[in-house]
Chimera marker file (.cmm) of the C-alpha trace (Angstrom):
<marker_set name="trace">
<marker id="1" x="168.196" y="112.412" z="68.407" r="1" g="1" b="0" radius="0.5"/>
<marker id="2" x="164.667" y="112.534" z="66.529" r="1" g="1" b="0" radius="0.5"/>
<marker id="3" x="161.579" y="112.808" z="68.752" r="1" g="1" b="0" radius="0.5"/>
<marker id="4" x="159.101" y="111.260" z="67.734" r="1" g="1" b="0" radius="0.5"/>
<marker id="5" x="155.797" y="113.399" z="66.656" r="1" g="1" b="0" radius="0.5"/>
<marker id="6" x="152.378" y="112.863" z="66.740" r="1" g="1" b="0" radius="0.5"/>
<marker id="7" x="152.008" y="110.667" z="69.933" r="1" g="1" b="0" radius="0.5"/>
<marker id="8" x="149.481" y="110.969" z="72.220" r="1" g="1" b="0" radius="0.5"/>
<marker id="9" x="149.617" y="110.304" z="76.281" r="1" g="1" b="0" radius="0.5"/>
<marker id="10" x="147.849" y="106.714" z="76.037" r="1" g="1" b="0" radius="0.5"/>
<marker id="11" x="150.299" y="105.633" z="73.429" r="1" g="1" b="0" radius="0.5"/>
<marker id="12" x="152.994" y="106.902" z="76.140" r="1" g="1" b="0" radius="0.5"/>
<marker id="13" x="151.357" y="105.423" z="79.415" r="1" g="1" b="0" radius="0.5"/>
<marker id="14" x="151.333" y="102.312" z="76.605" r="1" g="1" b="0" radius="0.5"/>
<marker id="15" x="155.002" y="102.466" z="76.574" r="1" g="1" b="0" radius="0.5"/>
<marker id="16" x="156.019" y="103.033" z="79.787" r="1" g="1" b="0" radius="0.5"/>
<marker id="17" x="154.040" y="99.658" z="80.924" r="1" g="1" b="0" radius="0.5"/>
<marker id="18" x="157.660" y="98.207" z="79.608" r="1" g="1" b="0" radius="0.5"/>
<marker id="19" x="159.672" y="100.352" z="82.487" r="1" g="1" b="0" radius="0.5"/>
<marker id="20" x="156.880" y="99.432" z="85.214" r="1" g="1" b="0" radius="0.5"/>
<marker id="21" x="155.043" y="102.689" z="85.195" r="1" g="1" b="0" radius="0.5"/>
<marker id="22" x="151.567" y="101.989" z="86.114" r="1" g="1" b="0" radius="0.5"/>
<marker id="23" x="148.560" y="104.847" z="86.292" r="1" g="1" b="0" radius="0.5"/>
<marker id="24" x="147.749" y="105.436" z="89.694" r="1" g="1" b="0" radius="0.5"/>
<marker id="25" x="145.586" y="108.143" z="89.123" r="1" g="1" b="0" radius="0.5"/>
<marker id="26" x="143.976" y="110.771" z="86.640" r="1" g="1" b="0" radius="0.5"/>
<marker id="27" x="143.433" y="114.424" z="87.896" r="1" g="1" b="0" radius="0.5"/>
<marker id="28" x="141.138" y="116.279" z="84.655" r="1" g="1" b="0" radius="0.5"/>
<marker id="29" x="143.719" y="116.199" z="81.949" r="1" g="1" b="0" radius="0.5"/>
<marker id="30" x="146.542" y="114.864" z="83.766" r="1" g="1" b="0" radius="0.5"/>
<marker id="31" x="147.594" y="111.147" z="84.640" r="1" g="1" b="0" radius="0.5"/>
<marker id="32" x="149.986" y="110.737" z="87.230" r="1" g="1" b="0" radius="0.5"/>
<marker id="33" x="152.514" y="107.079" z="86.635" r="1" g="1" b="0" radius="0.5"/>
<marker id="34" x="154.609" y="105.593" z="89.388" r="1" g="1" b="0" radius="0.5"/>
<marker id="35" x="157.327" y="102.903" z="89.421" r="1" g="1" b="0" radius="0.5"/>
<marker id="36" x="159.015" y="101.369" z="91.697" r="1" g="1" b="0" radius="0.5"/>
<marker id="37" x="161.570" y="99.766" z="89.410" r="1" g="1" b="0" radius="0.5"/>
<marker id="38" x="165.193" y="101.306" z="90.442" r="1" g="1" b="0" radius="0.5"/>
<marker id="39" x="163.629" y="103.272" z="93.208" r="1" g="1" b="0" radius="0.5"/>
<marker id="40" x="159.678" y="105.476" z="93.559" r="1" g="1" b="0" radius="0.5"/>
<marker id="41" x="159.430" y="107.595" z="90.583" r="1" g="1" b="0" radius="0.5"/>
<marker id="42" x="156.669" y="109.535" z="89.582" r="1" g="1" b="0" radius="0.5"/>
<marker id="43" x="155.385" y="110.932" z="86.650" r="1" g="1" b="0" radius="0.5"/>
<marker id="44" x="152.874" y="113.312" z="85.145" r="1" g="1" b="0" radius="0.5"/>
<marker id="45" x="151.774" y="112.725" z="81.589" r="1" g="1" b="0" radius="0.5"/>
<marker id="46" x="149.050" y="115.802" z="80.083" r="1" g="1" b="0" radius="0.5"/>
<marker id="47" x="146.043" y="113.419" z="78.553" r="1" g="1" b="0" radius="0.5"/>
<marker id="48" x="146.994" y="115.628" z="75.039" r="1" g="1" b="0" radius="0.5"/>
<marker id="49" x="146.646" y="114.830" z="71.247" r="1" g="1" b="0" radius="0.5"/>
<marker id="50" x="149.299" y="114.917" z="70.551" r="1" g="1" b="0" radius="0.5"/>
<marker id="51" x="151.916" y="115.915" z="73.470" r="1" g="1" b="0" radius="0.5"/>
<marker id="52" x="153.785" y="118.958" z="72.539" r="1" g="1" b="0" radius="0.5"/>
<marker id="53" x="157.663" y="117.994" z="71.861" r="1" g="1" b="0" radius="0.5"/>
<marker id="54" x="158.586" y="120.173" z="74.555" r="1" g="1" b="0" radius="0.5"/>
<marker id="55" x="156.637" y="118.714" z="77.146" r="1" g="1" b="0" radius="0.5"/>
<marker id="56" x="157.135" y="115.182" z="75.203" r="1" g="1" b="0" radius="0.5"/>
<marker id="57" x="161.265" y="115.847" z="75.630" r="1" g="1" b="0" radius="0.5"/>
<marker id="58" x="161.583" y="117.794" z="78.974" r="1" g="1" b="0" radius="0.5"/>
<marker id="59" x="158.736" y="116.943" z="81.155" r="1" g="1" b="0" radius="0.5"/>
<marker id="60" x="158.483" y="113.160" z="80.506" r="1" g="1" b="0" radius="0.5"/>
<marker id="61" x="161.282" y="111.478" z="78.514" r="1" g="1" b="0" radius="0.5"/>
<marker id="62" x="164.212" y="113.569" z="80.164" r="1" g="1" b="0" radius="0.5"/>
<marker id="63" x="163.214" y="112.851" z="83.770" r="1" g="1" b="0" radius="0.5"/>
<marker id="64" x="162.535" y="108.923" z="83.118" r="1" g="1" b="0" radius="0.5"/>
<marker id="65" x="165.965" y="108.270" z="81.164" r="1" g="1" b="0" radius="0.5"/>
<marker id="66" x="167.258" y="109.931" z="84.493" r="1" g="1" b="0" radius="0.5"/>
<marker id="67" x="165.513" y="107.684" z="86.867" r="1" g="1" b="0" radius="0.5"/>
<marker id="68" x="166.953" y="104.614" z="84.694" r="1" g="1" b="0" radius="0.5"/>
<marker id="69" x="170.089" y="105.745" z="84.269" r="1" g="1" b="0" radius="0.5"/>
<marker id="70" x="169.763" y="106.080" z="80.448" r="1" g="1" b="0" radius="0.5"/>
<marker id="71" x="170.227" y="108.530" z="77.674" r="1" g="1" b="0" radius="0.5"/>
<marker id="72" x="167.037" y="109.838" z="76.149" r="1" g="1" b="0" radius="0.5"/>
<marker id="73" x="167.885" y="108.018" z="72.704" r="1" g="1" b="0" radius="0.5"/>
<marker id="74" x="168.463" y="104.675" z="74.763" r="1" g="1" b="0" radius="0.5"/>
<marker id="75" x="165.092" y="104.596" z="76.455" r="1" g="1" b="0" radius="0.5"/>
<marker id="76" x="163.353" y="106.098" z="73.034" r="1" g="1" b="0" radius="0.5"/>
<marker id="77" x="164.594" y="102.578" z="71.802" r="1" g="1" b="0" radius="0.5"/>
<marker id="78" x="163.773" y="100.641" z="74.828" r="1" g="1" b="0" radius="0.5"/>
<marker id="79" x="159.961" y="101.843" z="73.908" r="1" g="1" b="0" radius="0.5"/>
<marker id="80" x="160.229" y="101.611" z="70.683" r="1" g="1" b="0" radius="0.5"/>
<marker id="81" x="159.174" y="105.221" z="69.862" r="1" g="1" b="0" radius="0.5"/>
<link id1="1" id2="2" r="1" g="1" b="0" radius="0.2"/>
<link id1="2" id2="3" r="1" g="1" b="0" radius="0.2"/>
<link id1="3" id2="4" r="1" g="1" b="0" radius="0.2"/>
<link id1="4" id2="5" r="1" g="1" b="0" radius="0.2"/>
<link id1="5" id2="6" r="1" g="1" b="0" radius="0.2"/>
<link id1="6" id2="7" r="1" g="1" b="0" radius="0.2"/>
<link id1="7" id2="8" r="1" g="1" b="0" radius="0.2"/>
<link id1="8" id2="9" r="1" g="1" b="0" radius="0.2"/>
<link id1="9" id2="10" r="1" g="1" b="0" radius="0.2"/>
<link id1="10" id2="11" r="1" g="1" b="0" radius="0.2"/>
<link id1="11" id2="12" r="1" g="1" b="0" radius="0.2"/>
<link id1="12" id2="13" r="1" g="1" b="0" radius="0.2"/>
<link id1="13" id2="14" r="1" g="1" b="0" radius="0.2"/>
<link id1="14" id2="15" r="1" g="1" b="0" radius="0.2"/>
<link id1="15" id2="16" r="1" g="1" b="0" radius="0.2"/>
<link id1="16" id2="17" r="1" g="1" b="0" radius="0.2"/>
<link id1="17" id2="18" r="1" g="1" b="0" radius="0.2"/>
<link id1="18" id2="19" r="1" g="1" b="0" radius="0.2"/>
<link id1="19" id2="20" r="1" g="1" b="0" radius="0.2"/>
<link id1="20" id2="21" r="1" g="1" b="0" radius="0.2"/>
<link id1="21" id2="22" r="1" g="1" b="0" radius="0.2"/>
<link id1="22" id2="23" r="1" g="1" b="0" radius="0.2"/>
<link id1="23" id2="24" r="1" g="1" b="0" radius="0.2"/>
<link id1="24" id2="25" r="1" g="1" b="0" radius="0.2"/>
<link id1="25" id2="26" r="1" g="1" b="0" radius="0.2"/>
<link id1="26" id2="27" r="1" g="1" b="0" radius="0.2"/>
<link id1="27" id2="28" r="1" g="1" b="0" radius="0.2"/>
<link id1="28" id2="29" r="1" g="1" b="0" radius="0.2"/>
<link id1="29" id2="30" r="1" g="1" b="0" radius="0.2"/>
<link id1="30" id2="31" r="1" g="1" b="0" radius="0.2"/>
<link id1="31" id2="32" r="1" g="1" b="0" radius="0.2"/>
<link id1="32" id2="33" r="1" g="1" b="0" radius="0.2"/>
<link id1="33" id2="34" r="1" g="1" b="0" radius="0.2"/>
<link id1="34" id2="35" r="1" g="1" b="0" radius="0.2"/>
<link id1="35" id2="36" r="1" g="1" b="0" radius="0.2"/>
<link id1="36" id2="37" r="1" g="1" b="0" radius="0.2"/>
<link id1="37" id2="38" r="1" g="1" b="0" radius="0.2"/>
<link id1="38" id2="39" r="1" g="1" b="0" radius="0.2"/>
<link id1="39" id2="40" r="1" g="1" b="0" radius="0.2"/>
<link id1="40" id2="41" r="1" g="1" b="0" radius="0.2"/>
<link id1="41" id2="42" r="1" g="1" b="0" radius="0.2"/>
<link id1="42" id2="43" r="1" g="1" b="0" radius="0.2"/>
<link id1="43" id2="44" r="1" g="1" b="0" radius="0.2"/>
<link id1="44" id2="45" r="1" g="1" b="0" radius="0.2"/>
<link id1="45" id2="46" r="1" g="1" b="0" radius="0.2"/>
<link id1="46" id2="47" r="1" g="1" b="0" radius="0.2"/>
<link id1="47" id2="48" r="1" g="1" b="0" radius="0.2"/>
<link id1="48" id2="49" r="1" g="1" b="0" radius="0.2"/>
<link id1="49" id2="50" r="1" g="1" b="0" radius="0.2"/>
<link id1="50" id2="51" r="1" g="1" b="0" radius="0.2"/>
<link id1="51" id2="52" r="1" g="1" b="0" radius="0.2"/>
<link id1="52" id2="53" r="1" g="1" b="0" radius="0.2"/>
<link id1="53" id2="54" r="1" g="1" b="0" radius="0.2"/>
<link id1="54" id2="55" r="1" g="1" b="0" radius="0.2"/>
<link id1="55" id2="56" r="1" g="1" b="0" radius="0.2"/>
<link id1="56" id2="57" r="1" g="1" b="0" radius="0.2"/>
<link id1="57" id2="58" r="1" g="1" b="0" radius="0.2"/>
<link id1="58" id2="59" r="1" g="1" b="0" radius="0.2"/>
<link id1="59" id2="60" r="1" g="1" b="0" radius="0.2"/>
<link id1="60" id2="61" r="1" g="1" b="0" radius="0.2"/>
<link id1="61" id2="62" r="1" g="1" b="0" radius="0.2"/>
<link id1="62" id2="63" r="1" g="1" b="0" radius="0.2"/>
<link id1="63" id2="64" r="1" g="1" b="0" radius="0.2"/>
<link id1="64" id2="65" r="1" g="1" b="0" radius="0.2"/>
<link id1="65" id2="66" r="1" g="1" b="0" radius="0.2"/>
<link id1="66" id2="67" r="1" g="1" b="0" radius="0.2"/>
<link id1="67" id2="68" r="1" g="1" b="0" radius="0.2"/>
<link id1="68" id2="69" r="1" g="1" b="0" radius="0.2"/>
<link id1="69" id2="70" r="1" g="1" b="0" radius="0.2"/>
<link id1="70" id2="71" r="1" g="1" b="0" radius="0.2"/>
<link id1="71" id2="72" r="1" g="1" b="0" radius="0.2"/>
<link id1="72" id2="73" r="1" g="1" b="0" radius="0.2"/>
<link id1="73" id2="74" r="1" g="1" b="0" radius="0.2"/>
<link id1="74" id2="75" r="1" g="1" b="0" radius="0.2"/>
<link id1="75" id2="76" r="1" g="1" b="0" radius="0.2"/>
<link id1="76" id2="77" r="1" g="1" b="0" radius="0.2"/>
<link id1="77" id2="78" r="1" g="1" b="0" radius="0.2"/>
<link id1="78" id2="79" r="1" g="1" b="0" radius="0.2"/>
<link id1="79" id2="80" r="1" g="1" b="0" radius="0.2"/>
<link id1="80" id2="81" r="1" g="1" b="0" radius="0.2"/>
</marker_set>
């Protein structure tokens, strides 16, 4: 699995339009996504350039492929990062 490097949180908020995330609010440096696609979900994206793989990997991309039942390469392809 290759992350992908160099993206920034408004190419991600971008992205996650596809799943039905929508921004429901920014806090500072932080935007905070919901869906209600397969259930409530929330998210919280750091406004960075670029996002840190870590917090890329394990504090967005992990817990959304969980909420969709899909593996983190599967939704990396379903938002064509």
């Amino acid at each position: 699995m290759k992350i992908p490097r160099d993206i920034d949180a408004l190419d991600l908020v971008r992205a996650l339009r596809a799943l039905g995330y929508e921004s429901v609010r920014q806090e500072g440096s932080h935007i905070r996504l919901t869906t209600l696609v397969g259930g409530t979900h929330h998210i919280t994206i750091p406004n960075h350039r670029p996002l840190k793989t870590g917090t890329l990997l394990g504090g967005v991309l992990k817990p959304v492929a969980a909420h969709h039942h899909l593996s983190v390469e599967e939704l990396l392809a379903k938002l064509d990062l």
